[in-house]
N, C-alpha and C positions, 0 to 999 in steps of 0.2 A: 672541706665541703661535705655538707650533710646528705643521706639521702635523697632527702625530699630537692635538695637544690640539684641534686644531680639529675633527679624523674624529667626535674624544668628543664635543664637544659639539654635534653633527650628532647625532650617535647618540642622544645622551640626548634632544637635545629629538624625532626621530623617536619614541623610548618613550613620551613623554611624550603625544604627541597620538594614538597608538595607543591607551597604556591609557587618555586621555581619550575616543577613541571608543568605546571597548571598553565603559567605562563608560556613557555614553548609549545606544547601544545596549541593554548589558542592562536600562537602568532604563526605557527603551522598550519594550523585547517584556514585563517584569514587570509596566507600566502596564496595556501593554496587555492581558493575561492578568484583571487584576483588574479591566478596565473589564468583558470578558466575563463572566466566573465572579463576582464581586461578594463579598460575604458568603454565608458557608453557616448554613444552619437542618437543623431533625432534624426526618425527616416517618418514618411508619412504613408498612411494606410488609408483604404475606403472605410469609410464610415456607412456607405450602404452602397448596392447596385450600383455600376456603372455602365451605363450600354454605350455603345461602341460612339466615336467623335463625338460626347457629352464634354461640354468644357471643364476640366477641372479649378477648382476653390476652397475657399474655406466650406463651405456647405457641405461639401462630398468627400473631404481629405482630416485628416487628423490627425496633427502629431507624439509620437511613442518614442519613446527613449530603448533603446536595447543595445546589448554589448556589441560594439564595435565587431571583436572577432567574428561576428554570429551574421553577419550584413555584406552584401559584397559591396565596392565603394562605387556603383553606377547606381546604389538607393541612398546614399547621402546626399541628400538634396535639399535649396530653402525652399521655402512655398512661394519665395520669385520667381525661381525656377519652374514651377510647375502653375501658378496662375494663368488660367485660359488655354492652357496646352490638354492640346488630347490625345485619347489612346482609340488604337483601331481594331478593340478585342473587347469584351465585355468581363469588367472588375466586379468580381465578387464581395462581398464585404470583407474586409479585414487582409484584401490583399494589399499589399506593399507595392508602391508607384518606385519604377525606376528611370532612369533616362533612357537605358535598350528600349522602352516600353512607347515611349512619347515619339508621334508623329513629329517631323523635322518642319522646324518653323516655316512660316509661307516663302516660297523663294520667286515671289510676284514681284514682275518690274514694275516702276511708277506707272505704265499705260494699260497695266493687266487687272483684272479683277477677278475674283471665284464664282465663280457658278455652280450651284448643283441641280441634276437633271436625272427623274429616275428615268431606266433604264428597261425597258421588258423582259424579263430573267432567258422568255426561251428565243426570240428575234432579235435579243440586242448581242450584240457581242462584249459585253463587260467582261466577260471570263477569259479573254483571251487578249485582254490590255492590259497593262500594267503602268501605273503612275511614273511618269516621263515618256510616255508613246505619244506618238501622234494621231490623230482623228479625223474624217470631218464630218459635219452635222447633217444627217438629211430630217427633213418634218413631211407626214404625211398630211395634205388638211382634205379634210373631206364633208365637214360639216362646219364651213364658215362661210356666211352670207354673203355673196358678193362675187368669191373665190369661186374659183374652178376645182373640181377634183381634182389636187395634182400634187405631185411630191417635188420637195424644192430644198436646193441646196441652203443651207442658212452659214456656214464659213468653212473654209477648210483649214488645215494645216494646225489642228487645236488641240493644246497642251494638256494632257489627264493629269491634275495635281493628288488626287484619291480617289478609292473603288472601296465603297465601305461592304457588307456581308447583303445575303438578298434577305430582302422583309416584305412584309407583306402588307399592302396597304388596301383600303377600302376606296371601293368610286362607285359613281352612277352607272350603269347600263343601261341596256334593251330590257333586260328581265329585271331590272330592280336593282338594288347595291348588290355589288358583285367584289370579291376579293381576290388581290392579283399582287404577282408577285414579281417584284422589283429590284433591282441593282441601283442605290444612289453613287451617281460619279459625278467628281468636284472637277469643274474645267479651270483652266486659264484663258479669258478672252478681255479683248479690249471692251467697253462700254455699250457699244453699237451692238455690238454682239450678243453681249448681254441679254439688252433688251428685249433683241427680236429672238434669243430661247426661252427667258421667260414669259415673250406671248404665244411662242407654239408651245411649249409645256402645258400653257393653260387651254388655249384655241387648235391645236392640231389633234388630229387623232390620233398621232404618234412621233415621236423622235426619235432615230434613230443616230450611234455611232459606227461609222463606217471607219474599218482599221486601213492602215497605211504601212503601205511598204518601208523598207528600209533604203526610200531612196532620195535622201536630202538633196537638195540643188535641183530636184527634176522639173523641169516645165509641165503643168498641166495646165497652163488656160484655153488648153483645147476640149476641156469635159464640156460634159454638160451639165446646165446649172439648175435645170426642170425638165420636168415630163406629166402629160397628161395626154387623155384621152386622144388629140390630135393625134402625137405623135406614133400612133396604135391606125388611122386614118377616118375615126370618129370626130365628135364635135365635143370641144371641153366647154359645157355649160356652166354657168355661173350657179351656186348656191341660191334657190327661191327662183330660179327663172326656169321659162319652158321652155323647150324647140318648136 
């Protein structure tokens, strides 16, 4: 074997143990890339703002792929999962919806319905119930035609399904629109009930939740169910009539 064959076979086996390092190497830094990153799962994220009990969709949700490790597994979720479910916090963009996050689906019996009813932040008591309490309704009416000044029971014994954050909403006054600030709280009531809060909400001058003891079983059909100006030893006049 001549020099020059020998340089070659110097050279070649030089190649040989370079692209065998070369090799272990890259299947080292690729190991190790997949010991960190692992498997990827599809979690979904806001795509803009979410203010608090907005329904979630495809409109406001977005699916991202990211590693598995990197995720805890209460954000693996489909978007079955999360169509029309809401949260009771306000999602910023690009946060990640989990199931700790999402309000527990309605737990209404076939005779119950939802209602929501704001709430007056400093005379109502919202802050001091908590969803599965008990209630009952009082409406003050003071400006419906017909009606007597008087405050009247509208149901009792009524189930708070949510108590979202206070907000502040705009209405008519004495002086002009005026801005006030509010507690929306979701009931559970039958039909009937319904009704007659969504027409004090709109025709009473107020609604209020009156809290309830801790005392299941107890008889009260001895309360009273109204009161007006009689009851004070005045005359309760009808709205638009004189004495």
């Amino acid at each position: 074997m001549n020099p020059r064959q020998r340089r070659g076979l110097v050279f070649m086996a030089i190649s040989i143990l370079v692209a065998l390092a070369t090799f272990f190497v890259v299947t080292g830094y690729v190991a190790n890339v997949n010991s960190q990153v692992g498997s990827r799962v599809t979690v979904y994220r806001a795509t803009q703002p979410i203010e608090p009990y907005t329904a979630l969709s495809t409109d406001n949700l977005e699916p991202v792929e990211v590693p598995e490790r990197w995720v805890s597994k209460s954000s693996v979720l489909r978007m079955d999962d999360l169509l029309g479910r809401r949260v009771g916090f306000r999602l910023n963009a690009g946060s990640t919806v989990s199931s700790d996050m999402l309000i527990p689906s309605s737990s209404l019996t076939q005779d119950e319905r939802e209602v929501a009813v704001n709430v007056d932040s400093v005379t109502g008591v919202a802050g001091r119930v908590r969803p599965g309490d008990r209630v009952d309704l009082y409406a003050v009416f003071a400006d419906v035609p017909g009606l007597p000044k008087s405050v009247k029971v509208l149901a009792r014994d009524i189930r708070v399904v949510s108590i979202a954050g206070e907000q502040q909403v705009t209405q008519a006054g004495e002086g002009g629109i005026e801005e006030q600030s509010v507690i929306p709280v979701t009931l559970a009531v039958v039909p009937k009930v319904a009704m007659s809060l969504t027409y004090a909400a709109n025709f009473a001058a107020e609604v209020r939740l009156v809290a309830l003891p801790n005392d299941v079983g107890t008889d009260r059909r001895g309360e009273v169910d109204a009161f007006d100006a009689s009851e004070l030893g005045g005359t309760a006049v009808p709205e638009g009539e004189e004495r």
